[in-house]
C-alpha positions in Angstrom: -10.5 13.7 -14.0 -9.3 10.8 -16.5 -6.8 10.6 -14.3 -8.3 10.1 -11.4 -10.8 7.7 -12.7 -7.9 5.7 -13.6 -6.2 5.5 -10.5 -9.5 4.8 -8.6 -10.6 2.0 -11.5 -7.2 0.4 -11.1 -6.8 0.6 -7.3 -10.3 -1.0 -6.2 -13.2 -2.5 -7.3 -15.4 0.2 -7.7 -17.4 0.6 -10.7 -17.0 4.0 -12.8 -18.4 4.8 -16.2 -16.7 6.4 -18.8 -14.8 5.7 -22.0 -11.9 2.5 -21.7 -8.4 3.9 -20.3 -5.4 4.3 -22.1 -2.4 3.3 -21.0 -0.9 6.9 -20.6 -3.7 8.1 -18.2 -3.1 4.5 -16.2 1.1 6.0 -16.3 -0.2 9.5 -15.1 -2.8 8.3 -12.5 0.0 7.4 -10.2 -0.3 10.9 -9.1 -3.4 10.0 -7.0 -2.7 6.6 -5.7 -2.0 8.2 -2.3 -5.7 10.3 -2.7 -7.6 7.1 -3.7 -5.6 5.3 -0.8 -7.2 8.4 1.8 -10.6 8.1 0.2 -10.0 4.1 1.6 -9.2 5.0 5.1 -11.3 7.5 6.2 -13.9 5.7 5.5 -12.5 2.8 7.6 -11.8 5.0 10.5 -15.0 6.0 10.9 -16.3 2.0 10.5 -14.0 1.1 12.9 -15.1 4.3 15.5 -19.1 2.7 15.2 -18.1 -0.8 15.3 -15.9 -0.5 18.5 -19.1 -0.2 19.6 -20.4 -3.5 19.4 -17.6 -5.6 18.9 -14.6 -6.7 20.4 -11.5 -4.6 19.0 -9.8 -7.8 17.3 -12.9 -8.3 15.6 -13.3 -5.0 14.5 -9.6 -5.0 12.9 -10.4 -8.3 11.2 -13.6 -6.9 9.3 -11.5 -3.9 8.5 -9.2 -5.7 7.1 -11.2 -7.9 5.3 -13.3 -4.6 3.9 -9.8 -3.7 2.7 -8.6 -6.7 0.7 -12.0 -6.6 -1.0 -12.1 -3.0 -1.9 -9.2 -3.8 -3.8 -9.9 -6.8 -5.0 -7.2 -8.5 -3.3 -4.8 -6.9 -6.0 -2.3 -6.3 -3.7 -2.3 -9.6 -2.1 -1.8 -11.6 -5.2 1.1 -9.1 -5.9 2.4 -10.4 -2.6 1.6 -14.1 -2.8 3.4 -14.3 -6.0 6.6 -11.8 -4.8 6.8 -14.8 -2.0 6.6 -16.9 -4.0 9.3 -16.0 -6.9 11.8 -14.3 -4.6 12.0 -17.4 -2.3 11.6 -20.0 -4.7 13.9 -19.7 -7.9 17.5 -20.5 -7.7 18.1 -17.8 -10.6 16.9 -14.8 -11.9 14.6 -15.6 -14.8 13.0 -18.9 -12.8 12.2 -15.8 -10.2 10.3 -13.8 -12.1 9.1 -17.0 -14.2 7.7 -18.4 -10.8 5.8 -14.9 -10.6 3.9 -15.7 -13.6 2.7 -18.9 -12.3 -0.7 -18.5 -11.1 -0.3 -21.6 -8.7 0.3 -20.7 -5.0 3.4 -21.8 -3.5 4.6 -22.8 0.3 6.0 -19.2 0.3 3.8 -17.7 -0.8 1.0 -19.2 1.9 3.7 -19.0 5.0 4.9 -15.5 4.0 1.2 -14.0 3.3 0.4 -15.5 6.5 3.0 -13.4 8.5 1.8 -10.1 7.0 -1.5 -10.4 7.8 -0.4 -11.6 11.4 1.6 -8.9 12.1 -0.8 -6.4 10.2 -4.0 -7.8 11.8 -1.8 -7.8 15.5 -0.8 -3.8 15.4 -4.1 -2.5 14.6 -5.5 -4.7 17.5 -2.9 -3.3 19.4 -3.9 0.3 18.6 -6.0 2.2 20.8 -7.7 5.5 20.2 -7.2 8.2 19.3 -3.9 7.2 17.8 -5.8 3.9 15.9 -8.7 6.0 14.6 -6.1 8.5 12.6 -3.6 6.0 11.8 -6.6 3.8 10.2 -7.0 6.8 8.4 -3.8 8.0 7.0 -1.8 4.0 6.2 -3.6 3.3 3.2 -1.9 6.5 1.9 0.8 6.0 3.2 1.5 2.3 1.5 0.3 3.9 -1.9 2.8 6.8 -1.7 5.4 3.3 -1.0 4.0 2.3 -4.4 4.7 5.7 -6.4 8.5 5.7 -5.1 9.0 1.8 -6.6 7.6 3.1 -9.5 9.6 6.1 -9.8 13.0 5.2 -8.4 13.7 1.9 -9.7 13.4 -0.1 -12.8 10.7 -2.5 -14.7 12.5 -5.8 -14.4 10.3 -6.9 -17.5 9.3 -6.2 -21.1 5.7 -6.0 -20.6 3.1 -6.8 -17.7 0.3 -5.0 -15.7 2.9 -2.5 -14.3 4.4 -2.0 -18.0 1.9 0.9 -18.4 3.8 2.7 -14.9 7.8 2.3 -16.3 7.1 5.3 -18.6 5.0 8.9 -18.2 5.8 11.5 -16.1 7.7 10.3 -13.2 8.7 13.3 -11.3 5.5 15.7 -11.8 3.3 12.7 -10.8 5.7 12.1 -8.1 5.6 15.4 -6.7 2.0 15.9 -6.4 1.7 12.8 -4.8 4.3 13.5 -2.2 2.3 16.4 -1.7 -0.9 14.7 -1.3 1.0 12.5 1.3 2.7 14.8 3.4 -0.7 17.3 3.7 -2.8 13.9 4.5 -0.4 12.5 7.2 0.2 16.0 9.1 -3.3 17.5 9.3 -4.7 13.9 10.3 -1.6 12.5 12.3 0.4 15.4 13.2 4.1 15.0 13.7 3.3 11.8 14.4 1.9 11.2 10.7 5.3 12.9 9.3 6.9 10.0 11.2 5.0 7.5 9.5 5.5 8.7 6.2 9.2 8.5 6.9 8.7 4.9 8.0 6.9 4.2 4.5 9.3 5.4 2.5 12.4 4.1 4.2 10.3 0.9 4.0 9.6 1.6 0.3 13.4 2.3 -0.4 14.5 -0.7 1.3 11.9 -3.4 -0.7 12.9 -1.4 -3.6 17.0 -1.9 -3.3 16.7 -5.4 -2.4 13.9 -6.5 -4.9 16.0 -4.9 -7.8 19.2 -6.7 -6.5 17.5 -9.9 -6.7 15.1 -9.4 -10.1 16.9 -6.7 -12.0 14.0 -4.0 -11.1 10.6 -4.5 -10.0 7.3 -6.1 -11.3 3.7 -5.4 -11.3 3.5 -7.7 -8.4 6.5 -6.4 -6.0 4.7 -3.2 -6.1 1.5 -5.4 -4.6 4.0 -6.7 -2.2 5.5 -3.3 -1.2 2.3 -2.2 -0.8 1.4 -4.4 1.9 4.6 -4.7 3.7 4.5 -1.1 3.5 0.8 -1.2 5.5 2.5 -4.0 8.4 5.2 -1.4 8.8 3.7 1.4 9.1 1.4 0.0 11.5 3.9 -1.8 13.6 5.5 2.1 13.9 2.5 3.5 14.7 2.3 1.3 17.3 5.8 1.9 18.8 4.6 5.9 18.3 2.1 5.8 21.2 3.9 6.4 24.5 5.0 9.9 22.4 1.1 10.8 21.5 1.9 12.3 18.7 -0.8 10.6 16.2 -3.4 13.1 16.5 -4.7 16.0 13.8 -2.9 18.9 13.5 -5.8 21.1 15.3 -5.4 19.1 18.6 -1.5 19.5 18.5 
């Protein structure tokens, strides 16, 4: 349960009492990233299935959205805004992860932020039901599982930082169960359809990972903010490309 609490204290914005958390439950609450990431979109699903309703469906995926970023607390975001920002705009390795600790807001940043949430807000417009109802469901999952493989299969490019507390504990039993979290989520909500998208994240995930770590020398608290959300555009953007197949639908309608 410390565990838990951890992952759900350092995920969103929602408030949980208890004692403060130590760094080693923070390292083992990776485990449930993908469960606090479900407990986000089922609740949107079924927001998005009344507000259809009475709004117009780009409207509806806006709110959503917006519901999203401040559940979170626009964590991942800023992870993003500063990636953008520090990939794109040092000539060297140290200026790229010095430009990362910069609070200011670059061009980069701004443009490249502006392109994710373009293409994100676009595909889940684009999505019609039933396919949109379980994929709203299962992506938040999905980008969080994105996170737990950065986190496991690649190194911390720095000393110390808000992900510091993630480049030890135990990698591959937190892993595991988080894989299995995943997988269970994305087939009994998605069907083989979901499976498809959780291939998509982590082929996503492994990408971002390769290339971030050929550029910074391993990965930061805030490239796992900005894998998180690339992570949600792709997966989306697949989801979308899934729907002549009709294979995004819960196991018990398969």
């Amino acid at each position: 349960m410390t565990t838990l609490r951890a992952a759900i204290s350092f995920l969103t914005i929602l408030p949980l009492p208890g004692r403060v958390i130590s760094s080693s439950s923070l390292s083992a609450s990776r485990a449930f990233f993908p469960l606090v990431g479900l407990a986000l979109g089922v609740p949107l699903a079924l927001a998005d299935a009344g507000l259809r309703h009475f709004l117009p469906t780009a409207v509806t995926s806006a709110l959503l959205l917006a519901a999203l970023f401040l559940l979170t607390r626009v964590l991942h975001i800023d992870g993003l805004l500063d990636t953008l920002d520090g990939v794109l705009g040092g000539h060297t390795r140290e200026r790229k992860l010095a430009i990362m600790c910069d609070p200011k807001v670059g061009a980069f940043a701004v443009a490249g932020a502006l392109c994710v949430f373009l293409v994100t807000w676009s595909a889940l417009t684009a999505l019609a039901p039933p396919a949109r109802v379980w994929t709203i469901a299962v992506f938040p999952a999905l980008s969080r599982w994105a996170m737990i493989m950065s986190l496991s299969a690649f190194p911390y490019a720095r000393t110390q930082g808000l992900g510091s507390p993630f480049a030890g504990g135990p990698r591959l039993a937190s892993s595991l169960f988080a894989l299995g979290t995943t997988l269970a989520a994305s087939f009994l909500l998605a069907g083989w359809g979901g499976l498809l998208l959780l291939g998509a994240a982590s082929a996503c995930a492994a990408a971002l990972g390769l290339v971030l770590t050929r550029i910074l020398g391993g990965l930061t608290g805030d490239t796992y903010g900005a894998v998180n959300e690339i992570t949600q555009m792709a997966v989306l953007v697949v989801a979308l490309g899934l729907r002549p197949l009709d294979w995004l639908r819960p196991v018990t309608q398969l």
